[in-house]
N, C-alpha and C positions, 0 to 999 in steps of 0.2 A: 535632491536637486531636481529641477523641473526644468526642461528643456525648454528656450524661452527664441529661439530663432528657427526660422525657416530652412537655414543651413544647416545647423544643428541637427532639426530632427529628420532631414534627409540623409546623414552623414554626411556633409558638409565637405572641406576640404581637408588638409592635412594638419593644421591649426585647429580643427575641430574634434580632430578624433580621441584626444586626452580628454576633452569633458566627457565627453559623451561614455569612453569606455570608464571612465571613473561613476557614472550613473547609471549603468549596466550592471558595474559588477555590484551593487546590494542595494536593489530596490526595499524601500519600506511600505511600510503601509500607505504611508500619505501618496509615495510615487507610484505603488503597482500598477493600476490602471494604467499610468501614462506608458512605463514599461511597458507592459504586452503591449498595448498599442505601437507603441513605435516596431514591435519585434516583428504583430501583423501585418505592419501598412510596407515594411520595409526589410524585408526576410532576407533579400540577396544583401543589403551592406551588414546584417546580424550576424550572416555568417562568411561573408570575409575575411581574409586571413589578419584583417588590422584588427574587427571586432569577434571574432569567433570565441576567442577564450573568455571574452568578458559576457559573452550570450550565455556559454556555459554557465560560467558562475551566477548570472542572475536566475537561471534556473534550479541550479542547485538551492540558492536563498529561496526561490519559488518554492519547491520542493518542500524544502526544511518548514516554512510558511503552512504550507498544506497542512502540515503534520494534526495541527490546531483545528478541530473541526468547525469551529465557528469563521475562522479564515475562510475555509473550504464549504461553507457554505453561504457568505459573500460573493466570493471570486465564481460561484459555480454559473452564476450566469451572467457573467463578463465576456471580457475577450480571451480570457484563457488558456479555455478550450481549441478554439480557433487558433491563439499560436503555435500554440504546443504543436494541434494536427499539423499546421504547415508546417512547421520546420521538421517536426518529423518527418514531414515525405522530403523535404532537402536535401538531410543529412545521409538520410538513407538512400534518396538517390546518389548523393555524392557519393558514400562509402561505393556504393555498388560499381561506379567508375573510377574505383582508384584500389590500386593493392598496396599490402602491407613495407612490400620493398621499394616503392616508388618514395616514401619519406613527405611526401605532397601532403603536406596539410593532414595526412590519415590521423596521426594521435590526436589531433585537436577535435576533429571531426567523430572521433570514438568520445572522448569524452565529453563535447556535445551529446551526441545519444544518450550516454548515459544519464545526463542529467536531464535531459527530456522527459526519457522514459519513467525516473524517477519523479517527477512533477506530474505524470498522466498518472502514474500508479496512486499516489498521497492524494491529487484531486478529486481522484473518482472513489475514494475508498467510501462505501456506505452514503455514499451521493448520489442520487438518481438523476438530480437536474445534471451535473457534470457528466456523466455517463452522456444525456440524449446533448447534450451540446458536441461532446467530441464525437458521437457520433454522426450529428449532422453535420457535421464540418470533414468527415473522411476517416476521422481517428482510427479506425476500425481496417480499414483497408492499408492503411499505415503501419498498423500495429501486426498486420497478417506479412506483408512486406517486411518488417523488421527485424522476424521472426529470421526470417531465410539469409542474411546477409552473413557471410564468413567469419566476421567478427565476432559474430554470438559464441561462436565457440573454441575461437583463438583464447578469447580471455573469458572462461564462464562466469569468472568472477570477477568485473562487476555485469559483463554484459550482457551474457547472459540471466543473469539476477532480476537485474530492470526490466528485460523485455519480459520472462514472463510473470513476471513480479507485475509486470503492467499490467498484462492481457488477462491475468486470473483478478485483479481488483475490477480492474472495466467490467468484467461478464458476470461477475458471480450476483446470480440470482437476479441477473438484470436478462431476459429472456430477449429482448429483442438486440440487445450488444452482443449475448451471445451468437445469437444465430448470422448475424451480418461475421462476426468472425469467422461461423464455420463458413460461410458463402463465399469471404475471402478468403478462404485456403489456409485457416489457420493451424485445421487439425494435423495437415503432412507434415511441416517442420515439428510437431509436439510427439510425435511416430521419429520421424528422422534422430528429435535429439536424444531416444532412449536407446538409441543402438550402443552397442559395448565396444564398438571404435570410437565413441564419444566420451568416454571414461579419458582421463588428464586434466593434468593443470586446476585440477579442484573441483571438476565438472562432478562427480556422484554428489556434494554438496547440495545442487543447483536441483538433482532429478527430484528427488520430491516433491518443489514447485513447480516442476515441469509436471507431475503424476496430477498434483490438483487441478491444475490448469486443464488439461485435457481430459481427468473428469469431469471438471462442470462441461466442458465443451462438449461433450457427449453424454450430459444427465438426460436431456431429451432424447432417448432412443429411438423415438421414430424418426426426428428430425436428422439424427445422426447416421442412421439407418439409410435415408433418403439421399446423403451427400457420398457415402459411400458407394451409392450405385452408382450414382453420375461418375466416381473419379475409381477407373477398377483396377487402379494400383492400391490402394488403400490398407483392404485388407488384408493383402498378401506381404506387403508392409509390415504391418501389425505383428501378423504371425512370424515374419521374420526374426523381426525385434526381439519377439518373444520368447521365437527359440535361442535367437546365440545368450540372451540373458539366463536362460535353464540351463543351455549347454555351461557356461559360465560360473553357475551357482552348484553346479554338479562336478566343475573339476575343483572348486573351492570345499565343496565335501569331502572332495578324496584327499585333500591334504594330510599326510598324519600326523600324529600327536607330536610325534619327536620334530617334527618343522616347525609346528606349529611354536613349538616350545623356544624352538631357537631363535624368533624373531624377536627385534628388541622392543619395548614398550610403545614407543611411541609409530612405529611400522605395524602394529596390533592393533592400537586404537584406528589408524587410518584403517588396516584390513576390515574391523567391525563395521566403518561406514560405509563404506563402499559395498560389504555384504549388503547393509542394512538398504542402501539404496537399489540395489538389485534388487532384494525381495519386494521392496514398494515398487517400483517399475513393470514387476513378475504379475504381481497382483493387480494391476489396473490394468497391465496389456489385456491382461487374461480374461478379467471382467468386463471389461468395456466391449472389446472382440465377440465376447459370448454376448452382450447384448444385443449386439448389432447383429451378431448369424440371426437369434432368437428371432428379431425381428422382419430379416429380407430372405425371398428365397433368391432374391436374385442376387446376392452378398453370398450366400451361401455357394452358389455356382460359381463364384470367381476363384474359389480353392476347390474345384471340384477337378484337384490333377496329383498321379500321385504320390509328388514332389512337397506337396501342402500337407499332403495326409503321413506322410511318414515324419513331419514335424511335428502333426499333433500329436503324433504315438511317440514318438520322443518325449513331450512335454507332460506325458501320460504317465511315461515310465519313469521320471524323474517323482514326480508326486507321490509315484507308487512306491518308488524305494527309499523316499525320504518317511514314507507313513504320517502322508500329511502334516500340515507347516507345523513347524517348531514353534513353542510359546514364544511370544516374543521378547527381542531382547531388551537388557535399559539403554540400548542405541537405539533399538527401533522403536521404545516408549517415546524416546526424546523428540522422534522426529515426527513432525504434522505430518498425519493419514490423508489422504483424499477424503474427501465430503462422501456421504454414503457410501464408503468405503472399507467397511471395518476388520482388524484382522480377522479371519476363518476359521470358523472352529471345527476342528475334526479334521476329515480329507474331503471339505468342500471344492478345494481348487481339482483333485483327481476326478472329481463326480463332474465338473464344469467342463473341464475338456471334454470326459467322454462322452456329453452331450453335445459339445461341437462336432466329434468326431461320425455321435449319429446323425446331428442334423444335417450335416452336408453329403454323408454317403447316401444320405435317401432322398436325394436331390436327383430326377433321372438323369440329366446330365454327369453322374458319378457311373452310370451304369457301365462307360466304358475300363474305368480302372480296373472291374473283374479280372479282364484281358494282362494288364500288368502284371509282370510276373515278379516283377520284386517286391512288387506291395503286396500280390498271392502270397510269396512263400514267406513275408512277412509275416500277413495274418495266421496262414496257415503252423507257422512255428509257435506263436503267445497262443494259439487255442490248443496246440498242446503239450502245453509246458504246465506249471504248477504255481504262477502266481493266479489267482483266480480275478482279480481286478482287471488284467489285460487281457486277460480269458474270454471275461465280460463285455468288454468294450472289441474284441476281435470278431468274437460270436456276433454285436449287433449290426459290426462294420458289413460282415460279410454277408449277414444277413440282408440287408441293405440292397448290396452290390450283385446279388443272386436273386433278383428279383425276375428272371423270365424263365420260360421253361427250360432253353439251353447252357444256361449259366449252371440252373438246379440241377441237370441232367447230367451235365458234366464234373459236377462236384461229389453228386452222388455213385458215380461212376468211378471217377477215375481217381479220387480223392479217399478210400475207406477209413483212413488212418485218422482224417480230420474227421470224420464222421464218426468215427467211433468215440473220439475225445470230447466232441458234444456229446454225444450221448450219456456217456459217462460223467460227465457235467451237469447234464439233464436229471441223470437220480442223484449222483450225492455231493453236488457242488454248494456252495455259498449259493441264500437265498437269491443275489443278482445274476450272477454266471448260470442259474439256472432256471430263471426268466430268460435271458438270452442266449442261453443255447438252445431251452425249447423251439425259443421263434424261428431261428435259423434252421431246425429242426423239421418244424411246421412247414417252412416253405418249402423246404426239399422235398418234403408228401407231396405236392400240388402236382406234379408232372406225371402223366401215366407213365410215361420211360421212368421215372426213377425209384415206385413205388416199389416194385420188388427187389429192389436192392436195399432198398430202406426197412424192408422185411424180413432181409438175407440177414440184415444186422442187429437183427433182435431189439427194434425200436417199439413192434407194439407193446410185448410185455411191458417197458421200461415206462412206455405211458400209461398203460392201462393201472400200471402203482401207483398214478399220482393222478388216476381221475378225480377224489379226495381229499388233495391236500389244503390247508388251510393256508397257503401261500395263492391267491386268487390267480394271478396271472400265470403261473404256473399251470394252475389247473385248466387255466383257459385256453393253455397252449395241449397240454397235455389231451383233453376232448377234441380241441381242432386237429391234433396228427391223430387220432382215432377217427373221427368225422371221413379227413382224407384218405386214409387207410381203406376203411371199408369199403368206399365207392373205387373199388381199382384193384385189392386184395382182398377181397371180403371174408377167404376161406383164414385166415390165416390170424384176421383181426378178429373175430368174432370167435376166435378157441380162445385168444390172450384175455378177450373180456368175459368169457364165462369161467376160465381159468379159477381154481381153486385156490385165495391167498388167503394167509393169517392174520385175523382181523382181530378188535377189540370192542366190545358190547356190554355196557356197565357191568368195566370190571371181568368179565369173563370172556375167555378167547373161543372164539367158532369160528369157522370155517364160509368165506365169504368169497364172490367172485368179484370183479371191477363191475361189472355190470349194475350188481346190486346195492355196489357203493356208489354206483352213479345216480341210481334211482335214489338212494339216501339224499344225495349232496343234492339232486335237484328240489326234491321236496325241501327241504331244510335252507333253502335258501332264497334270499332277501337280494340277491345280483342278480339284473336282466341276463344279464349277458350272459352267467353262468347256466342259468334255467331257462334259455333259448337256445343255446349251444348244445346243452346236455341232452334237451330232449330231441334233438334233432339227429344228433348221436342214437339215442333209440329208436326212433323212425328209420336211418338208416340198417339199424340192426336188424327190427324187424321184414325192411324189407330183404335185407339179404341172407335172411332165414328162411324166409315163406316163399319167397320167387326167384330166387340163388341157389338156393339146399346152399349156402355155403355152410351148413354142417347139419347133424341130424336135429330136428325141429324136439325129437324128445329133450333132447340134452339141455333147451332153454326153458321148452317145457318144465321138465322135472324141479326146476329152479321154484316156480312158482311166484313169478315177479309178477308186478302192477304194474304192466305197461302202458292200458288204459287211460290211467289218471293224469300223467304228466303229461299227452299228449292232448287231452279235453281241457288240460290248462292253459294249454298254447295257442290255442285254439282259440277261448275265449280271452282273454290275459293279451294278449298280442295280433290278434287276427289283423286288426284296424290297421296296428302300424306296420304291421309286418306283414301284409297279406300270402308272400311266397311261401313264411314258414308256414301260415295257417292252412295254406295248399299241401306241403311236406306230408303237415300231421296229418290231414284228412284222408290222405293215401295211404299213408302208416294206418290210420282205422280202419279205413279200409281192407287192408291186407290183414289185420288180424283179425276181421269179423268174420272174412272167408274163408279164414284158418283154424274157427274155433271147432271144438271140438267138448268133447267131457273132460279131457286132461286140460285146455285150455278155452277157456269158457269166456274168450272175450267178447262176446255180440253182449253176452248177462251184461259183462261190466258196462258197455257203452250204452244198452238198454239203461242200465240202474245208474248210470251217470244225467241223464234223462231230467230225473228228481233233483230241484236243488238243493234238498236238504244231505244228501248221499256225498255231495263234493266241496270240497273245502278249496274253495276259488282265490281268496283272500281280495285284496285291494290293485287296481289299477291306476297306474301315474297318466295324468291328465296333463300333455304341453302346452304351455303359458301361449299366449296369443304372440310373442313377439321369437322364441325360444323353441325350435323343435324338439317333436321326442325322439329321445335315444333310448340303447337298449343299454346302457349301463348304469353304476349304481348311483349317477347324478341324476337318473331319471327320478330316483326316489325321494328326491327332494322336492319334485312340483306336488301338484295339488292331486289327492288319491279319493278315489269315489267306486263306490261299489261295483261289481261290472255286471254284466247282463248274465244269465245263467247259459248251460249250454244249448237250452231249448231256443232260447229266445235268438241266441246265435245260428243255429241251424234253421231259421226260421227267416231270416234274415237274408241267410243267404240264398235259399230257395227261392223266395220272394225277389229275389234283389233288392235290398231296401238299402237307400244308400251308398255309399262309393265302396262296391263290391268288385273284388275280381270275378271275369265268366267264367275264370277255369274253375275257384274255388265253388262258383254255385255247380259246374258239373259235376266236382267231386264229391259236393254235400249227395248230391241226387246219388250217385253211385254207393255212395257210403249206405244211403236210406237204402237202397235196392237190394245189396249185400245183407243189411237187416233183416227186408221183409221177408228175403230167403230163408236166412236163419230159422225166422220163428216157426217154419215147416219142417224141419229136421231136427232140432235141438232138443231131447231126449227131458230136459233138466227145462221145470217152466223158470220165466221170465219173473221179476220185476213187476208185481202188478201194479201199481204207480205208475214207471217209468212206461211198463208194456200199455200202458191206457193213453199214456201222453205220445208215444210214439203211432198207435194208432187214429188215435181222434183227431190230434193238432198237426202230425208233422207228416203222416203218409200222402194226407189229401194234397199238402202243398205241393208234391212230386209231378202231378199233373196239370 
């Protein structure tokens, strides 16, 4: 029927109002057009209490219509769109001025909504033109309003359903609908409606579409990232949500068998969905959260209190005592996953927090929760106890949070009991727990006030046993508290590393000291960082042998190590990028050219280093024009090119030829000086190669 007066399609008078609402309630094809039109030009008589039920239903037939995607791609660039968004913002204005008990028009007006929202959901499904029509008409700021009104979760079902049944067909994979929704505010109500006081009346049903929804809403992490700063309720939101859903899922574990048993069948199958939607909820709070820490540090500092952190460790211990998530169920097959969302294998969700937990304690703004004493004797309790997971995740917190000298001063001091439980985690913990107790370990060296307590507790031995391990970060921590050690206890660190341990040599057991498995693990290895570290550790050594006495000079002697080589590698292999350490080592030869002797004959070595055919230098990594160089094993990946020999390096630096440090060329000259000494005293001749190259090429450049 085709509205054919003037009257009529105003809404006319009281005589008019039977046609009209008889051609409302089931437009066809041939009337749709004229329908939304009249629904646009004239929104206030559509939704009058004469015409409102009959607006519904032509949207419900609208809806139904949509279904058809050839309908849906007709109608998509019509007037539609444009109805739909306005009476969307009507209704939902309307609902927003009227409550449930007032009897006003409310039911009429709810299901209005509904049948809205279900006409925006079916038009925009896999429709691009329908998406950019409702969003230029408002749809988007409608649909974020919609979201918030009371009703969504009086009746989850159906109002719920629609709204975000709407909001996920509009945005998905439509990047510019999504992001006008996060702008309007759509992600807080999709946080609000996973809280566990929004469980009733059928609502765990609904979260699911809530979980997808708000993952596409937050697939762009940067973009999500960026709306969280601006609004810094957000995240602590998030983490709320998150937690009463674990606390939640964790009193439904303790349930036992014999309750379990006595519920009757159909109060089981609800039990299973309701688990089932907690765990989808668990798992998208949890990921989405951790993408957005991942990406903001300023997200990060909005839980940097530690009221937030004892949440994570909650949600920490949950995963820990569950031994990561359970296969999943054929409840939780049945129910649609969020988009890039997929169940977890293993104890991904336990490793996820503890990475929240590190990323925000090392946020400086964390640095005051040190002070807390309930999140102290917290940490203080999980590093030592014997689950080693929370051991892990304690050790990095605290580690973290002990980041100044009085923090480490004070821990190292007044704390032994924690320190001894790193420690002891340090040698024979799970490979993670003791990666991070060395760190926290490591830091605690840093302080001169703390070092001799760090000593008092038998910390060097403990590293000096893992100068060698094939667990890299371990070892990296292990030479960095010996590094610290020596500069501040050097008498004490240099017995642990010449210390006599039982070692293994194809097959056959001798008698080795740390030292000399350091010298091992430096040559033999392929990591900047580990053979920048390591020998830096012997430079230390040396120096605090030869101009410390921190112990008698035979005793390293007798050893008969090459401590020459690794330092002439540093030298050359690193100079450029690392000028400091190339100053370290030049003082280290230094010191042991002035110390050689017949028992230690190191001027010979650094003479006969001289010759490039004597030194086995290998490859240096060349940083990409766009990409700086680092010192670890990513450096290995760029471009590797032979490097200059020692001569040409000491040649270089005498000269200054190119971006040279001054100290390093004073210390080349000093080094040469210590040489030309030598060759006057030293009983045992030289290198006649090396001793020809050191006289002809490199003495002259000294002056």
């Amino acid at each position: 029927m085709v509205i054919s007066t003037k009257a009529q399609r105003e809404g006319g008078d009281a005589a008019s109002d039977t046609p009209v609402t008889q051609w409302l309630d089931a437009p066809t094809d041939d009337s749709v057009e004229t329908v939304v039109t009249y629904m646009l030009e004239h929104p206030s008589q559509s939704v009058s209490s004469t015409h409102i039920v009959a607006t519904a239903k032509a949207f419900k037939q609208l809806a139904d219509m949509c279904r058809d995607p050839d309908v849906r791609t007709r109608l998509a660039n019509g007037a539609l769109a444009a109805a739909s968004s306005a009476l969307l913002e009507r209704v939902v204005a309307d609902l927003g001025s009227k409550t449930e008990q007032s009897n006003d028009g409310h039911a009429e007006n709810v299901f209005l909504l509904v049948q809205v929202l279900r006409c925006i959901c079916n038009q925009s499904a896999d429709t691009d033109a329908a998406r950019a029509q409702l969003q230029q008409h408002g749809g988007m700021a409608a649909l974020a309003r919609a979201l918030n009104i009371d009703d969504v979760w009086r009746q989850p079902v159906p109002v719920a359903q629609a709204a975000f049944g709407a909001v996920l067909n509009v945005s998905l994979d439509h990047t510019s609908c999504t992001q006008s929704l996060v702008d309007a505010g759509a992600i807080e109500p999709h946080i609000s409606a996973l809280r566990v006081q929004r469980l009733g009346n059928g609502a765990h049903t609904v979260w699911p579409l809530v979980c997808s929804s708000l993952d596409n809403l937050c697939e762009d992490a940067e973009a999500a990232a960026a709306h969280f700063e601006q609004h810094t309720g957000l995240a602590p939101a998030m983490l709320q949500a998150l937690a009463e859903i674990t606390e939640r899922l964790a009193e439904i574990a303790r349930l036992s068998a014999e309750v379990a048993e006595r519920l009757v069948q159909t109060k089981e199958q609800q039990d299973a969905e309701v688990t089932a939607a907690l765990r989808g909820a668990q798992r998208t709070l949890l990921w989405n959260l951790c993408e957005v820490l991942e990406k903001s540090s300023i997200v990060r500092q909005q839980l940097c209190q530690p009221v937030y952190m004892h949440k994570m460790f909650d949600i920490l211990a949950y995963y820990v005592a569950t031994g990561g998530p359970d296969e999943p169920t054929q409840t939780e097959q049945s129910v649609a996953q969020p988009p890039s969302r997929p169940l977890p294998q293993g104890n991904r969700n336990a490793d996820a927090t503890a990475q929240m937990i590190v990323g925000v304690s090392g946020e400086d703004a964390a640095l005051s929760m040190f002070d807390d004493s309930g999140l102290q004797q917290r940490l203080f309790a999980q590093l030592t106890q014997s689950e080693s997971a929370l051991a892990a995740a304690a050790a990095l917190c605290l580690g973290n949070l002990a980041r100044t000298d009085a923090h480490c001063t004070r821990l190292a001091e007044s704390h032994s009991d924690v320190v001894r439980a790193a420690i002891a985690w340090f040698e024979s913990g799970e490979v993670r727990v003791r990666h991070a107790a060395s760190g926290l370990l490591k830091n605690l060296c840093v302080p001169v006030a703390a070092k001799a307590r760090m000593v008092e507790l038998g910390l060097p031995a403990v590293a000096a046993r893992n100068v060698d391990t094939a667990v890299v970060p371990v070892q990296a921590n292990a030479i960095g508290i010996l590094r610290h050690l020596v500069n501040g206890c050097a008498e004490p660190t240099v017995q642990a590393l010449l210390a006599l341990e039982p070692g293994k040599s194809q097959g056959q057991d001798q008698s080795q000291c740390a030292l000399e498995r350091l010298l091992t693990a430096v040559r033999g290895t392929d990591i900047d960082g580990i053979r920048c570290e390591g020998t830096r550790l012997v430079a230390a050594v040396a120096k605090a042998v030869y101009l410390k006495r921190a112990c008698d000079a035979q005793d390293l002697e007798a050893r008969d190590l090459d401590l020459v080589a690794p330092l002439v590698r540093l030298v050359v292999l690193d100079g450029q990028r690392h000028p400091l350490l190339q100053q370290e080592s030049l003082v280290a030869l230094t010191v042991l050219v002035a110390a050689s002797s017949i028992r230690a004959p190191y001027a010979h070595a650094v003479v006969r280093s001289l010759v490039p055919e004597t030194l086995t230098i290998g490859t240096v990594s060349e940083p990409t024009d766009d990409e700086p160089a680092n010192d670890t094993a990513e450096a290995n990946d760029a471009e590797t090119t032979a490097p200059d020999s020692f001569t040409d390096v000491l040649k270089r630096l005498l000269t200054q030829s190119g971006p040279v440090w001054p100290q390093s060329t004073m210390q080349a000259k000093s080094l040469i000086t210590q040489l030309t000494t030598q060759l006057n005293v030293q009983p045992n001749p030289f290198d006649p190669t090396g001793l020809d190259i050191l006289r002809t090429e490199i003495i002259p450049l000294t002056n």
